[in-house]
N, CA, C and O of each residue as an XYZ file, in Angstrom:
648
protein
N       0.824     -1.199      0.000
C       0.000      0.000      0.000
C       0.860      1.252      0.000
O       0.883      2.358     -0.540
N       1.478      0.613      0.776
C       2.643      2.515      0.794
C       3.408      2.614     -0.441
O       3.798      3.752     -0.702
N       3.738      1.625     -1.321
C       4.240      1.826     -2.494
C       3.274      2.567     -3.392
O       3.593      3.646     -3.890
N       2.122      2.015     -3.601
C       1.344      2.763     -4.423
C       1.220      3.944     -3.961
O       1.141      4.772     -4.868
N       1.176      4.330     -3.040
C       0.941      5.662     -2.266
C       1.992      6.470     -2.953
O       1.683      7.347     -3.759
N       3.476      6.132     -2.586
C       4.511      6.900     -3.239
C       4.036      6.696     -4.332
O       3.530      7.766     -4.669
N       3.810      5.583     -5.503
C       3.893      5.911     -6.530
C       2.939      6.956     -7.133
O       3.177      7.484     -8.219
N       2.031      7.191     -6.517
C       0.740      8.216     -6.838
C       1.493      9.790     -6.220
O       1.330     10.938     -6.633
N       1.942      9.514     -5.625
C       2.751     11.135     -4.801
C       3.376     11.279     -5.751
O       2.902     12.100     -6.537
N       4.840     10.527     -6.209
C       5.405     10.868     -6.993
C       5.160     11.258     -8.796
O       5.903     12.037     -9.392
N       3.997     10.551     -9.442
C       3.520     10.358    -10.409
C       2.615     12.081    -10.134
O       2.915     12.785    -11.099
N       1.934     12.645     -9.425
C       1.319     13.951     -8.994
C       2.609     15.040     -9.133
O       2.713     15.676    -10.182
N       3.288     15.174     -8.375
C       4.335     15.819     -8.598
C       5.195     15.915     -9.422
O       6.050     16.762     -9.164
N       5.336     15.229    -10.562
C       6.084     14.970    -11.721
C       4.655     15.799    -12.412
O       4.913     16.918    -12.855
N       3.508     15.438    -12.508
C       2.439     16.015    -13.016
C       2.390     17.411    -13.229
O       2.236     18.023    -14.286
N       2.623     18.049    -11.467
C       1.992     19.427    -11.246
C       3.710     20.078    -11.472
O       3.814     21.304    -11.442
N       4.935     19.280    -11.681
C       6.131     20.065    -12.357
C       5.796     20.375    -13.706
O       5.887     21.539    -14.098
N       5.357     19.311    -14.577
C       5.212     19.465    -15.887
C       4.277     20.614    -16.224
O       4.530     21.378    -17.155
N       3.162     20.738    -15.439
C       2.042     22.035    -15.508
C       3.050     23.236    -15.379
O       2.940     24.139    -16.208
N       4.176     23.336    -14.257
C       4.551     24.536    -14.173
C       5.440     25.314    -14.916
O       5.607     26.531    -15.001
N       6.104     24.116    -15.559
C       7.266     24.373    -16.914
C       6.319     24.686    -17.812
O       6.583     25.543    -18.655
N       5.492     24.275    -17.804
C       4.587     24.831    -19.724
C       4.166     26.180    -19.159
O       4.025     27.015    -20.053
N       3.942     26.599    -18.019
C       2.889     27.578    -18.058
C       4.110     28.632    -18.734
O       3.750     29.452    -19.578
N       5.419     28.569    -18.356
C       6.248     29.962    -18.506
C       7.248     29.430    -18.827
O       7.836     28.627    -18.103
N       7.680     29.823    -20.126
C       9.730     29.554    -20.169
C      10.340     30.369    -20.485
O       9.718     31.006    -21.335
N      11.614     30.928    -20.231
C      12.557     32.151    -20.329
C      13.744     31.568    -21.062
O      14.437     30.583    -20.804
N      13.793     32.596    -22.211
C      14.474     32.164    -23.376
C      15.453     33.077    -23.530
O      15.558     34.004    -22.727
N      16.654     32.871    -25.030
C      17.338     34.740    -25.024
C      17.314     34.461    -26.767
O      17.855     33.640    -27.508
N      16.369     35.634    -26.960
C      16.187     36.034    -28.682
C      17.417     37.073    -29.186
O      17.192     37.973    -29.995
N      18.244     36.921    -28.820
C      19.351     37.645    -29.448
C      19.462     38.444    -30.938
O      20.155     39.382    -31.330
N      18.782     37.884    -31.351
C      18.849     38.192    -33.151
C      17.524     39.451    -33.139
O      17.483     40.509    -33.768
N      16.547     38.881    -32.204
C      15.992     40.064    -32.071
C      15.754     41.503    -31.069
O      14.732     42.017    -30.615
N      16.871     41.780    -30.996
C      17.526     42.930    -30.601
C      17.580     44.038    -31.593
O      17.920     43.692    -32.724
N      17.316     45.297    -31.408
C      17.123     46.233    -32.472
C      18.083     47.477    -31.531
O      18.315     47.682    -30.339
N      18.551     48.296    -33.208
C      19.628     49.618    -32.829
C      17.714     50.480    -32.468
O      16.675     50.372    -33.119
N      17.963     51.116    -31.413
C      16.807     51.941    -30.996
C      17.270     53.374    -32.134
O      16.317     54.136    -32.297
N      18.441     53.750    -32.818
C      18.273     55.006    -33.054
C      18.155     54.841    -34.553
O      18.328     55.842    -35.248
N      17.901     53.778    -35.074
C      17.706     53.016    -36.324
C      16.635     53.840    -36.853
O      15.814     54.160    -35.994
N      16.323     54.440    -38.472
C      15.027     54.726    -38.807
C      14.204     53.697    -38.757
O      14.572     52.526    -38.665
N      12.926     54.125    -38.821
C      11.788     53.228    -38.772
C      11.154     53.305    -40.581
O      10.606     54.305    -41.046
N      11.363     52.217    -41.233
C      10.287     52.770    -42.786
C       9.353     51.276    -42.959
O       9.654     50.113    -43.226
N       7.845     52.127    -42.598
C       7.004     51.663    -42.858
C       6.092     51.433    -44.562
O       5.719     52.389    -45.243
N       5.906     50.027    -44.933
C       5.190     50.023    -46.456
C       4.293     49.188    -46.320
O       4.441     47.993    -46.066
N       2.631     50.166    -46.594
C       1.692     49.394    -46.954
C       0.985     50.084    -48.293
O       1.423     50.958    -49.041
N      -0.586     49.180    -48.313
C      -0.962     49.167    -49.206
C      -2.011     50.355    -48.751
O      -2.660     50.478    -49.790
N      -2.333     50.907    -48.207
C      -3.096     52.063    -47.623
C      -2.686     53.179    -45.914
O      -2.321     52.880    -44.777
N      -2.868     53.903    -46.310
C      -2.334     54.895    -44.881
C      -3.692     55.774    -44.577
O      -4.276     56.177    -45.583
N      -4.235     56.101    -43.352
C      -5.314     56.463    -43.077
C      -4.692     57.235    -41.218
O      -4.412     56.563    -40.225
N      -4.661     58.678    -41.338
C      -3.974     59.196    -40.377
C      -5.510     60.260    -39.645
O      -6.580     60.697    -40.068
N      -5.003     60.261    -38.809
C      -6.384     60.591    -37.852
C      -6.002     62.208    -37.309
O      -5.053     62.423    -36.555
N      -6.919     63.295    -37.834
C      -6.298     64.683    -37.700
C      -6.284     65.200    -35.869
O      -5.607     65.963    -35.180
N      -7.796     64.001    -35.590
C      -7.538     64.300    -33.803
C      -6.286     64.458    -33.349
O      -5.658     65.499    -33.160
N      -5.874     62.977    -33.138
C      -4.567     63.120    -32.479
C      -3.550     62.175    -33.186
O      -3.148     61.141    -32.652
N      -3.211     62.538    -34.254
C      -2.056     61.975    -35.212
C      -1.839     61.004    -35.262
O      -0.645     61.013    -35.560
N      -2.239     59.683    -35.155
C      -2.299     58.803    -34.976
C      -2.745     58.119    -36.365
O      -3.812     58.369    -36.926
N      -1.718     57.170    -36.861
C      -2.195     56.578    -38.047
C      -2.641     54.841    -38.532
O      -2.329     53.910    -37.790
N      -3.084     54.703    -39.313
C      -3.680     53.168    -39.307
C      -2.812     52.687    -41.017
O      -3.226     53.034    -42.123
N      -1.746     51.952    -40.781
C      -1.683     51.230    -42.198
C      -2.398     49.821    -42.095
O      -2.676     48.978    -41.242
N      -2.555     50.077    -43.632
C      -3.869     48.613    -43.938
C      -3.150     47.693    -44.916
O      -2.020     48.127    -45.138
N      -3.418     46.593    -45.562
C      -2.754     45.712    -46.219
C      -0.994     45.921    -46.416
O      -0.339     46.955    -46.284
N      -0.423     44.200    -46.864
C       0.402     44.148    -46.896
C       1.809     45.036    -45.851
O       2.933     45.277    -46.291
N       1.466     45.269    -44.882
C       2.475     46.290    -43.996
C       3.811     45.592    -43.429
O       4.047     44.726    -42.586
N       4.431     46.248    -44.146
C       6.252     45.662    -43.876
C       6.722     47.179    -42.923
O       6.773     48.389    -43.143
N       6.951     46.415    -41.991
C       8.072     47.604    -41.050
C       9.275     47.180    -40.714
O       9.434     46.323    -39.845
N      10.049     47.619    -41.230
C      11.159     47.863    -41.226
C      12.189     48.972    -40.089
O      11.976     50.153    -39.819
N      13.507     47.919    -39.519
C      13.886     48.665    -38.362
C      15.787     48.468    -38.340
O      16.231     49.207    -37.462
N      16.075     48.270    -38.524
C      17.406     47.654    -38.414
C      17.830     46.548    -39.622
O      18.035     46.705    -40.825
N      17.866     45.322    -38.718
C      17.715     44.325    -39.082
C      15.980     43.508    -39.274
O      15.590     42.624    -40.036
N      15.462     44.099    -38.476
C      13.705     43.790    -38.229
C      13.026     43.912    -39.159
O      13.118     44.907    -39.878
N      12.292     43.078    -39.354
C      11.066     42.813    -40.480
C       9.704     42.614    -39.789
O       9.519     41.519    -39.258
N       8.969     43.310    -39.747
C       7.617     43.084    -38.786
C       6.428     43.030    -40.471
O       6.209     43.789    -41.416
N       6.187     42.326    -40.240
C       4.690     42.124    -41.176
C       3.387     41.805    -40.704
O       3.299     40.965    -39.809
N       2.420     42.308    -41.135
C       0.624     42.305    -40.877
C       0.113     42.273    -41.398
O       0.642     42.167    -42.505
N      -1.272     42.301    -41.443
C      -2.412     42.624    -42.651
C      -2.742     44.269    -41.965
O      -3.155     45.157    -42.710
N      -2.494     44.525    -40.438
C      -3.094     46.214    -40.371
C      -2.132     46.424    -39.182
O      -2.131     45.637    -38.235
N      -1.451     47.316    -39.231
C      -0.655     48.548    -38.271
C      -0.771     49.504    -37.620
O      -0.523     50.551    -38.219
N      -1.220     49.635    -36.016
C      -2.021     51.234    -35.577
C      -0.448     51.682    -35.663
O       0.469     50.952    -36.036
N      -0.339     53.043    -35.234
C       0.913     53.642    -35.323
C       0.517     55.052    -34.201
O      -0.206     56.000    -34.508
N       1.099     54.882    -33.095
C       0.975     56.174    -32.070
C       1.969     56.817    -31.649
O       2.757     56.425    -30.788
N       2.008     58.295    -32.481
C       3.705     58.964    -32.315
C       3.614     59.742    -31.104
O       2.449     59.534    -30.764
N       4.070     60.431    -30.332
C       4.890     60.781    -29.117
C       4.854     61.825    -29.670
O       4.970     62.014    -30.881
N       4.663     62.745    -28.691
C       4.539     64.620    -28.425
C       5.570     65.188    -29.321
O       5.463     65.927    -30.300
N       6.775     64.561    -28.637
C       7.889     65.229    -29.290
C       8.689     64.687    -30.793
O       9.778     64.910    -31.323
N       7.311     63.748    -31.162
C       7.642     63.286    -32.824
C       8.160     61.814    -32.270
O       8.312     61.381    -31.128
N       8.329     61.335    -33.358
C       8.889     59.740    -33.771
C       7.746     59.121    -32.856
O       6.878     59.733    -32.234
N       7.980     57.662    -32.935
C       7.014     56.719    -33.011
C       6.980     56.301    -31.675
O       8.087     56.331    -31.137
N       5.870     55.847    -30.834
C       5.956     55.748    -29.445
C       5.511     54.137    -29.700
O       6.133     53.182    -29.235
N       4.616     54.069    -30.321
C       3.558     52.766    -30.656
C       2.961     51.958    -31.638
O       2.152     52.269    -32.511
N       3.637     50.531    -31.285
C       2.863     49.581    -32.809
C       1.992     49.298    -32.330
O       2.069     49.399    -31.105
N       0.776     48.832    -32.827
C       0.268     47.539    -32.582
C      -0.256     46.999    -33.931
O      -0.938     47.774    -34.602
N      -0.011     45.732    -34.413
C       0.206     44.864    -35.275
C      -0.769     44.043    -35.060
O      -0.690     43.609    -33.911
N      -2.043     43.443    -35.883
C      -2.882     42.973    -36.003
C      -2.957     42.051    -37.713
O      -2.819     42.575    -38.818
N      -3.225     40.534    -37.395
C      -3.560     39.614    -38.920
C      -2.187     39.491    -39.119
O      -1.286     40.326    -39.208
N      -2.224     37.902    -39.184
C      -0.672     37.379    -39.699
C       0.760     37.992    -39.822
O       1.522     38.052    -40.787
N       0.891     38.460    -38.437
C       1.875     38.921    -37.656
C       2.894     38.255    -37.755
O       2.926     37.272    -37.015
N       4.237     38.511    -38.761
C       5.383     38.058    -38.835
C       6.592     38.693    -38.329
O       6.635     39.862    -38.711
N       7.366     38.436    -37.773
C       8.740     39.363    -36.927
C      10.156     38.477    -37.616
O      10.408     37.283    -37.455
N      10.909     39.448    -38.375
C      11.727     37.826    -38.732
C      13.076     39.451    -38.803
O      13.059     40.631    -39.152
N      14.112     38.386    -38.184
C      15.653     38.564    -37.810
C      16.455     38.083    -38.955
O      16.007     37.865    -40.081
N      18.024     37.895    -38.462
C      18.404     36.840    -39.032
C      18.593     35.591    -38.996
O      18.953     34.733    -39.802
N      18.206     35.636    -37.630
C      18.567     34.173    -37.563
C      17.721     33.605    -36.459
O      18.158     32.747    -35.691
N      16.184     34.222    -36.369
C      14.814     34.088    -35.539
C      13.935     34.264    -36.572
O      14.217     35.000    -37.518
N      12.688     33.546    -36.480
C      11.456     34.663    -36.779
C      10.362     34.229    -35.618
O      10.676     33.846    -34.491
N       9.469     34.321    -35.951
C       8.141     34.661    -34.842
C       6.793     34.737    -35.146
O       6.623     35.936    -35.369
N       5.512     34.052    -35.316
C       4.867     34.595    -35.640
C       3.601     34.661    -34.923
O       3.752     34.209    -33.788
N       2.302     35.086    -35.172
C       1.378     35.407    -34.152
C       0.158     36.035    -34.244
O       0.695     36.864    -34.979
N      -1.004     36.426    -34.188
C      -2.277     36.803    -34.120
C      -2.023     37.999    -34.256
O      -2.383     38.490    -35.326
N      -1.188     39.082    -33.057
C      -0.882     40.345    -32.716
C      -0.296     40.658    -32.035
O       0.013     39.998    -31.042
N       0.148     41.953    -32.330
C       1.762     42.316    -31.210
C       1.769     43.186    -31.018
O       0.938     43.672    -31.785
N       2.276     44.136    -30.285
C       2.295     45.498    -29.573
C       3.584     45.685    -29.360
O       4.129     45.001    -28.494
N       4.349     46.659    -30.113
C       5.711     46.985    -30.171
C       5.901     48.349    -29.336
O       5.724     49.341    -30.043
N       6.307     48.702    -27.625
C       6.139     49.665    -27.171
C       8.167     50.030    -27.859
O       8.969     49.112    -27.682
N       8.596     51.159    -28.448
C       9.575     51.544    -28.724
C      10.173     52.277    -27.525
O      11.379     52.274    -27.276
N       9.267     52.890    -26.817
C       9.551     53.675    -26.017
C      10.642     53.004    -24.742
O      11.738     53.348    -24.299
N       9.652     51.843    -24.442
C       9.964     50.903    -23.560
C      11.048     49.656    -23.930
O      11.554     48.994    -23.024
N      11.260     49.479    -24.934
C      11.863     48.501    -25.878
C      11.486     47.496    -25.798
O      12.424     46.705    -25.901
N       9.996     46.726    -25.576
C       9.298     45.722    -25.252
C       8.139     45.141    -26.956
O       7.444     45.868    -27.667
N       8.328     43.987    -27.042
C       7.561     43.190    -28.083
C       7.072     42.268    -27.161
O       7.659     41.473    -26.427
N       5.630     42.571    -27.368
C       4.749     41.411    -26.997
C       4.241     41.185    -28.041
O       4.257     41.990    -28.972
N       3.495     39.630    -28.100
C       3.053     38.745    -29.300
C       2.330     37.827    -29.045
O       2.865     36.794    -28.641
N       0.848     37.877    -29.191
C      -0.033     37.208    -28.629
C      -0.998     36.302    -29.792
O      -1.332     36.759    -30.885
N      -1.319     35.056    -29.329
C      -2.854     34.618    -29.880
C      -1.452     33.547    -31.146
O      -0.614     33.990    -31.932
N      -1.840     32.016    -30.748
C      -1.005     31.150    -31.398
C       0.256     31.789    -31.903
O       0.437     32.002    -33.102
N       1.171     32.108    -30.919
C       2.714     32.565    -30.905
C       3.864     31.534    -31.528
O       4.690     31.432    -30.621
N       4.287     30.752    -32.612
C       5.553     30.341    -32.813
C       6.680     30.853    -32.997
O       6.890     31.849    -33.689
N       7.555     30.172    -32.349
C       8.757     30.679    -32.571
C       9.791     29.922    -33.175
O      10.026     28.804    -32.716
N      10.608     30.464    -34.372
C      11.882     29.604    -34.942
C      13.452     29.938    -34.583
O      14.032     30.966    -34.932
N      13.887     29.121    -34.000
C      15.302     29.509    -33.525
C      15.989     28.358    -34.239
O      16.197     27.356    -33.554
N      16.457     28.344    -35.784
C      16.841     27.109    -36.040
C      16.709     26.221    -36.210
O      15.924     25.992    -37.130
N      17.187     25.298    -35.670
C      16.207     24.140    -35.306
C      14.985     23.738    -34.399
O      14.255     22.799    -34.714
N      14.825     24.354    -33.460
C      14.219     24.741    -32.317
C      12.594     25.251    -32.397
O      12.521     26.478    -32.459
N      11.632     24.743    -32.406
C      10.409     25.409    -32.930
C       9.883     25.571    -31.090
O      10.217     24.563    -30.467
N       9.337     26.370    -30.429
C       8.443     26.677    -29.551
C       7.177     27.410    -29.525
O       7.325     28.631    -29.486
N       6.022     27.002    -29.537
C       4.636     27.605    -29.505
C       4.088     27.986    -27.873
O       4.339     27.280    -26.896
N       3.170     29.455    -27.839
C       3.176     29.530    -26.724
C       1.836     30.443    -26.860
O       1.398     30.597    -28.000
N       1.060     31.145    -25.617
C       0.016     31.898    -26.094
C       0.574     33.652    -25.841
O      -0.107     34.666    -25.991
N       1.631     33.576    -25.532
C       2.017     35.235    -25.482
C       3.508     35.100    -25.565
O       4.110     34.072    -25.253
N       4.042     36.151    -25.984
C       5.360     35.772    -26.037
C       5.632     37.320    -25.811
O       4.824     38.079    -26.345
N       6.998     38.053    -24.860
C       7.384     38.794    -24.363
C       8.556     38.760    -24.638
O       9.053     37.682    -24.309
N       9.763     39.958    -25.437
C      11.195     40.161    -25.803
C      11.092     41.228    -25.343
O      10.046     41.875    -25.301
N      12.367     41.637    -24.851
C      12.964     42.970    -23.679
C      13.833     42.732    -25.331
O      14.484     41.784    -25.768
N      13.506     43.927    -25.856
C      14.321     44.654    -27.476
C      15.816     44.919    -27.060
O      16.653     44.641    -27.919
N      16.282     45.437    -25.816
C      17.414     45.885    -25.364
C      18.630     44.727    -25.454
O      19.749     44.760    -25.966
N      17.573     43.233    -24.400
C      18.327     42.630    -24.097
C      18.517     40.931    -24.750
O      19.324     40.002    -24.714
N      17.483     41.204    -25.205
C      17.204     40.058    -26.358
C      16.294     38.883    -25.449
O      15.697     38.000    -26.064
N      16.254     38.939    -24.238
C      15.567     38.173    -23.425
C      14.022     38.475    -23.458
O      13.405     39.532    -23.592
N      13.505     36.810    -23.241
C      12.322     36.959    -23.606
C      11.865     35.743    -22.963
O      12.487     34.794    -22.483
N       9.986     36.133    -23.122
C       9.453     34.991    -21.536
C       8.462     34.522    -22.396
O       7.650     35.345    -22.819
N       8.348     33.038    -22.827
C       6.951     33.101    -23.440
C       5.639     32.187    -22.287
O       5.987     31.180    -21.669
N       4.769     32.526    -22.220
C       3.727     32.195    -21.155
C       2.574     31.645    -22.171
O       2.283     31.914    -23.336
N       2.019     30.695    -21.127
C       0.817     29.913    -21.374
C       0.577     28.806    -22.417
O       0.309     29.014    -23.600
N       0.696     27.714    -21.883
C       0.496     26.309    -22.779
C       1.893     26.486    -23.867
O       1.692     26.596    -25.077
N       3.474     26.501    -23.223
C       4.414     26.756    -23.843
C       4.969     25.097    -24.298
O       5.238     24.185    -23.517
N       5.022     25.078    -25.658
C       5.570     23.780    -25.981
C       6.225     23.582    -26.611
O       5.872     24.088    -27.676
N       7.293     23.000    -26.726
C       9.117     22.991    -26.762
C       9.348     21.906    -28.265
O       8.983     20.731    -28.300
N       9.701     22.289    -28.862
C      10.130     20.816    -30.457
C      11.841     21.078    -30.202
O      12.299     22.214    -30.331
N      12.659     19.993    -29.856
C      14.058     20.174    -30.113
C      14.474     19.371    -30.644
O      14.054     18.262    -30.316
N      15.498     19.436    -31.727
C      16.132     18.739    -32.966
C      16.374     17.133    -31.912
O      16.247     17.258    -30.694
N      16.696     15.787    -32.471
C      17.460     14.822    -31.721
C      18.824     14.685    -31.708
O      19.234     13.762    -31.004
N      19.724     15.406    -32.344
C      20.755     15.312    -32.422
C      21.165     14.252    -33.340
O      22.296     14.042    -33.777
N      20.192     13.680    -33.546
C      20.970     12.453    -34.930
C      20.716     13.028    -36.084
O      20.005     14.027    -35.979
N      21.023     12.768    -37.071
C      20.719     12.856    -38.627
C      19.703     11.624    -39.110
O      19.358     11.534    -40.289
């Protein structure tokens, strides 16, 4: 009886570890790191700017461009900062982020510049190589290349054989 006992303790706890590794894993996206004093050139297929408060909406095909960064959508809000340049993405419809040697993709993302933060939400993959990870939000610190992806995070790693 006490064996089964351990074996049910131990078989639970191996359980409620495995729950706690998926919920969150901390990664380092290196490739996606951006020069902050880099121009920004945005290309879509429509621009629609709002005389309230300057604030603009690109619509189809939207490539943004940053450095090395490639951000793609089907629609782009765009919220510039008092003192000019760009404070705010947010990226909506087949959300692509691609480096050189990462990409990313995702539902929608919110690029704070200000803050140097990419979040990326709603069926998140990620390619590092060989390395595929899916997750439901995914979080990169732009500065430091570190990044946290959260919720139902699940890991593909090469086997090392050929």
């Amino acid at each position: 009886m006490r064996h089964i006992l351990l074996l049910i303790t131990l078989l639970l706890s191996t359980v409620c570890g495995a729950f706690a590794v998926s919920a969150q894993t901390a990664l380092s996206l290196d490739g996606f790191q951006s020069d902050p004093e880099a121009s920004v050139e945005i290309l879509a297929d429509r621009l629609t700017v709002s005389q309230t408060n300057g604030a603009a909406r690109f619509e189809g095909n939207v490539v943004i461009a940053q450095g090395d960064m490639r951000l793609s959508a089907d629609m782009v809000d765009v919220t510039y900062l008092e003192a000019g340049g760009i404070g705010h993405l947010s990226a909506s419809g087949s959300v692509l982020l691609v480096s050189p040697t990462e990409s990313a993709q995702a539902d929608s993302a919110d690029y704070d510049l200000s803050g140097r933060e990419l979040r990326m939400r709603g069926a998140v993959l990620l390619n590092q190589g060989p390395v595929s990870l899916s997750a439901d939000l995914l979080t990169i610190d732009l500065d430091t290349g570190g990044a946290v992806m959260e919720g139902r995070v699940r890991t593909v790693l090469p086997s090392g054989s050929k």
